[in-house]
N, C-alpha and C positions, 0 to 999 in steps of 0.2 A: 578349520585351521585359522589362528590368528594370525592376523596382518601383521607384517614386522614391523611397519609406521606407524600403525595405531597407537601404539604410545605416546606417539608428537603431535597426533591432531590436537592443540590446543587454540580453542576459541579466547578471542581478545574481551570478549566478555567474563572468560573464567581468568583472565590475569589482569584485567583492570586496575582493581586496587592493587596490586602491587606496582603495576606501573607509576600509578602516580606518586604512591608513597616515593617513589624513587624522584619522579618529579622533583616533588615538590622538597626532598633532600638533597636537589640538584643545588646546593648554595657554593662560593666558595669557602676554602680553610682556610684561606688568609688573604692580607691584601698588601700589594706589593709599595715599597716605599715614594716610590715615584707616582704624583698623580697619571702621567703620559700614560704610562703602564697599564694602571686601574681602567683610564678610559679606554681604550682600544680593547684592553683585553677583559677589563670584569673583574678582577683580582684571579685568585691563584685557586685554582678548579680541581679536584682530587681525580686523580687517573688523565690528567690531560699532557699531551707531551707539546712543549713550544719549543719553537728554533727561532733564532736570533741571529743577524747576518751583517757580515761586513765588513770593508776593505781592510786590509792592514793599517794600524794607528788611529783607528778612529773609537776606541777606549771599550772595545766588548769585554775586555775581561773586568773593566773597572765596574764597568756596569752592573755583570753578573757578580763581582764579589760585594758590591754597594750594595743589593739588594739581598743577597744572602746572609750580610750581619745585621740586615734590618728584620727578617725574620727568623734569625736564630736570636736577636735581643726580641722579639714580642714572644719568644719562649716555645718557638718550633724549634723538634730538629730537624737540621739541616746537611746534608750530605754532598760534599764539596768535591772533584775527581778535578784538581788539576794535572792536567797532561802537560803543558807548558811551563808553566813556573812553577818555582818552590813553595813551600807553605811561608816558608819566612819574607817573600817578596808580597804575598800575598796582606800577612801580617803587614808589612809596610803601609799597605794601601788604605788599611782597616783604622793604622792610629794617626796617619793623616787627617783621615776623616774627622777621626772620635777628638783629635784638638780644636777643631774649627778650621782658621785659617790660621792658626799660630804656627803649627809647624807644616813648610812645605814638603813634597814627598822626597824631595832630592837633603832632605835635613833629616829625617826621623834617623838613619843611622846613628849618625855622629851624635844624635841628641842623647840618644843611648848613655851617652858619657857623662856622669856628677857633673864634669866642669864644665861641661857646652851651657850656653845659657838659656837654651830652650830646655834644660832636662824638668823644669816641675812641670812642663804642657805634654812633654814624654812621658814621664809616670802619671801624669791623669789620666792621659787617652789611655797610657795600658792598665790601670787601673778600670776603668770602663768595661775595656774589652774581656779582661780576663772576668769582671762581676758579669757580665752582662752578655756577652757573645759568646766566648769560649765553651762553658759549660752545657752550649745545642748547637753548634757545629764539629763537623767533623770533616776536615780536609785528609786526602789521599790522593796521592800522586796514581801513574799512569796505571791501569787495571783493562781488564776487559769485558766485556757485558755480564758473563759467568759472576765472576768476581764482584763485580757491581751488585747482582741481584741478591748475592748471599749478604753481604754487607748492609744493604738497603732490609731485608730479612731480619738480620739481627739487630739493626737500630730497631724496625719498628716493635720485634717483641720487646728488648727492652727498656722503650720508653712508651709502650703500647698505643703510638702515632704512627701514619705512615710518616716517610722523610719527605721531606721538597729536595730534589736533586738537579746538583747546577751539573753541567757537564763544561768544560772547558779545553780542547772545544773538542767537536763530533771528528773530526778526520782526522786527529791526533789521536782518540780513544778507537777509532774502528780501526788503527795499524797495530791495535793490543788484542782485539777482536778472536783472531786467528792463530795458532805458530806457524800457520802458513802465508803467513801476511806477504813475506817476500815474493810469493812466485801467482801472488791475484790481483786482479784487476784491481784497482784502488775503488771504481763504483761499487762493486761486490762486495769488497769488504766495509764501504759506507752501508748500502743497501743491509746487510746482514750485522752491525751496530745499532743501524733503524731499528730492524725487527727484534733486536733485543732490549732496547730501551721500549720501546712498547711492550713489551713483555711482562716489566718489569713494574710498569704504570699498572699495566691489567692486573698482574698477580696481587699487589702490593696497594693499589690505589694512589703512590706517589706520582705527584707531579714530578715531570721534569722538562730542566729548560736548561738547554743544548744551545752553545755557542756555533757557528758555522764559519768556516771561512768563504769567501766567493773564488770566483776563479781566477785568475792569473787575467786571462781574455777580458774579460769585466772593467779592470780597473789600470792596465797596461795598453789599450790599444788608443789613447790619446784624446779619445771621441768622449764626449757625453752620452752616455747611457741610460734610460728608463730603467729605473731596477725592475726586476722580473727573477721569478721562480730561477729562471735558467740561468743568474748569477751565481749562484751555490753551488759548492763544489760537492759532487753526489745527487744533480740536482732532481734527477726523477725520484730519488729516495728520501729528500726532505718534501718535496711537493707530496706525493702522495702517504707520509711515514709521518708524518706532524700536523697536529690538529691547526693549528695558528705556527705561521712565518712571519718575522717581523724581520724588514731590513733599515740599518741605521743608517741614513746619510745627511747631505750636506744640506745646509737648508732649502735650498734650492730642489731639493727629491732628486738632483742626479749629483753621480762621483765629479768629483774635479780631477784636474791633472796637473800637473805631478803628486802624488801622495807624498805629505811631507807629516813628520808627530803634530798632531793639533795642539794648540795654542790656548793657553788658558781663556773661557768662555766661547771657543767655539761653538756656532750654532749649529745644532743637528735637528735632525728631522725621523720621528722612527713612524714607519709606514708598513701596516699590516698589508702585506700580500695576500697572505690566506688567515679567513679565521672564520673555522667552520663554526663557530657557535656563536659569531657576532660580525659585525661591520667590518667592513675595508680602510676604517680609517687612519688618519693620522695627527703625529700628537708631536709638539716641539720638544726641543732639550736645550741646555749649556751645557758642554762638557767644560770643566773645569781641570785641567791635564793635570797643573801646578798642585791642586791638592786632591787630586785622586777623586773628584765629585761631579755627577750628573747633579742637574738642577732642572727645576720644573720652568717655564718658559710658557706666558699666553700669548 
């Protein structure tokens, strides 16, 4: 009678070359705009999931939407799930940028208008955006992992890539997780958003990189704080559910107090916690609040 495990004894000498052929395919698919970025993380790794962390007002969503029209204009697509804001605040952020400093982000509305005097730096940035970013992104308001995975599905058959997928952010997306979000523990329902964005990495090979909020405790109890895993709200399930945790703070590596919106060039600091397939390091920034822009900082 045959063994029922005989099929799986397989020696590492009979999967060699495949292994390394994987190896040495281990490159990244893109590289992300920001050098900070590149160094800690390597660029943007096919099937790897990153979290990104940080107090309220310290610019994570500007970050993740800054980076995602830089590699939807190098001609990825890109698969955007805001849970927080609109597509069109979003937009906002995007033609700030694409003007330079010409228009600030508290002006692109009203620039909208023939008669505001900024509107030719308004139709070039959307002139830009719509040649250039629009046609490999795809923003979508709130969903849940299900929904995500079919979507992230259907881009990649029809632009036969996987997507890069921002999330924005993970505690907002894991209260769509469930219909039974109301009556579960808010960890469970992070915890079970983890396990469906990696799911979705595996299935699919998409990166994706998941905004986090911290906790309340973190950034309210007055004290300077060490960032550590255990600021993230869900924190057992981003510690052990994400390949690389990056948290953004103040240059200094610890939160300040009172948290007030940052100030055009404030200095940040973003600091790998965990990254399993590379260093602990850390890399500077400006945030630039005024015009929606991280900047690279030596």
């Amino acid at each position: 009678m045959q063994c029922p495990t005989s099929n799986l004894l397989v020696f590492e000498s009979d999967k060699l070359d495949e292994h390394l052929s994987a190896l040495e395919g281990d490159q990244p698919v893109a590289h992300f705009g920001l050098k900070a970025l590149n160094d800690v993380l390597g660029g943007v790794y096919p099937g790897l999931n990153y979290a990104i962390g940080t107090a309220p007002g310290k610019g994570k969503t500007t970050l993740a939407s800054q980076e995602a029209d830089k590699l939807a204009d190098d001609g990825h697509p890109v698969v955007y799930v805001s849970a927080e804001l609109p597509a069109h605040k979003l937009l906002e952020k995007s033609l700030t940028r694409l003007s330079g400093t010409e228009l600030a982000l508290s002006e692109v509305a009203d620039a909208a208008a023939e008669s505001h005097p900024k509107h030719v730096a308004f139709e070039n940035a959307l002139g830009m955006y719509r040649d250039r970013i629009a046609p490999n992104l795809c923003i979508t308001g709130p969903l849940n992992t299900v929904e995500l995975s079919n979507l992230v599905g259907l881009v990649a058959r029809e632009r036969d890539e996987a997507p890069i997928v921002f999330v924005d952010y993970l505690q907002l997306l894991a209260c769509g997780t469930t219909a039974d979000q109301q009556f579960i523990d808010e960890r469970l329902a992070i915890t079970a958003c983890v396990k469906g964005l990696r799911e979705i990495s595996n299935l699919y090979g998409s990166p994706v990189i998941a905004l986090s909020s911290t906790t309340r405790k973190s950034y309210e109890s007055g004290k300077s704080t060490k960032p550590s895993l255990g600021m993230f709200g869900g924190s057992s399930a981003v510690e052990y559910g994400f390949d690389s945790v990056l948290y953004l703070a103040d240059d200094n590596g610890k939160p300040s107090f009172p948290y007030e919106p940052p100030a055009s060039g404030t200095p940040l600091k973003l600091i790998a916690l965990k990254n399993r397939y590379g260093m602990l390091a850390e890399a500077r920034l400006d945030f630039d609040g005024v015009h929606a822009t991280f900047l690279d900082r030596d």
